[in-house]
SEZANU-572028 format. One record per residue (C-alpha): residue in three letters; x, y, z. Coordinates in steps of 0.05 Angstrom, whole numbers, plus 5000, padded with zeros to 4 digits. Example, Ala and Ser with C-alpha at 12.3 -4.5 7.8 and 13.67 -1.06 7.14 Angstrom:
BEGIN
ALA524649105156
SER527349795143
This chain:
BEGIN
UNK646893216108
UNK653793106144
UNK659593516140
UNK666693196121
UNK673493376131
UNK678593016095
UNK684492756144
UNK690992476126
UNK694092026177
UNK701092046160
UNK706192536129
UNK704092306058
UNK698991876028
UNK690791766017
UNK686692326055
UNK680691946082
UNK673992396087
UNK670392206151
UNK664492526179
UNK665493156228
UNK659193136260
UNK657293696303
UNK663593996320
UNK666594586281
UNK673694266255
UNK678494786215
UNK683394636164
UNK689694406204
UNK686594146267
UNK689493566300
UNK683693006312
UNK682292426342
UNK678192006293
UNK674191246294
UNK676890836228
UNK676090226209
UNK682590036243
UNK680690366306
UNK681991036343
UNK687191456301
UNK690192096308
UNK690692456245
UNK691293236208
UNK685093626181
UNK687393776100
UNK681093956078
UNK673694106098
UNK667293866062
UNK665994666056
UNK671994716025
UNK669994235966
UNK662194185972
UNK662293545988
UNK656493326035
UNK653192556048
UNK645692436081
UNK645492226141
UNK643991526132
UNK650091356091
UNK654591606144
UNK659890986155
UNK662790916226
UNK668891226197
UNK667791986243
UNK671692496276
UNK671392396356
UNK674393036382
UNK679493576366
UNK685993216392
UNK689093496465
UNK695893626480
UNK696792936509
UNK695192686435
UNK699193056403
UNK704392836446
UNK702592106436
């Protein structure tokens, strides 16, 4: 089973839940996520933990988390 943190990419709207992977993401953390639009930068709202919400592995999309988001992206 995956864990998945909801993100929100803008200041108000959908929050899209995208797999975390292996890396330990906390409410509030800026990432650097894969969409279906390409690489976005958006804000952690919420955590699979949070809600229970898990998938299996194999119906992970290629919507995932890359990496907590640097300075330089937040900058960006």
């Amino acid at each position: 089973m995956a864990e998945l943190v909801g993100v929100h990419f803008r200041n108000a709207g959908k929050i899209y839940y995208l797999a975390a992977g292996d890396l330990i993401i906390h409410m509030n953390d800026k990432v650097i996520c894969m969409t279906q639009r390409g690489m976005e930068y958006g804000v952690v709202r919420t955590s699979s933990l949070d809600k229970g919400f898990t998938i299996p592995e194999e119906e992970d999309s290629e919507q995932v988390v890359i990496r907590i988001a640097t300075q330089e992206d937040i900058e960006k």
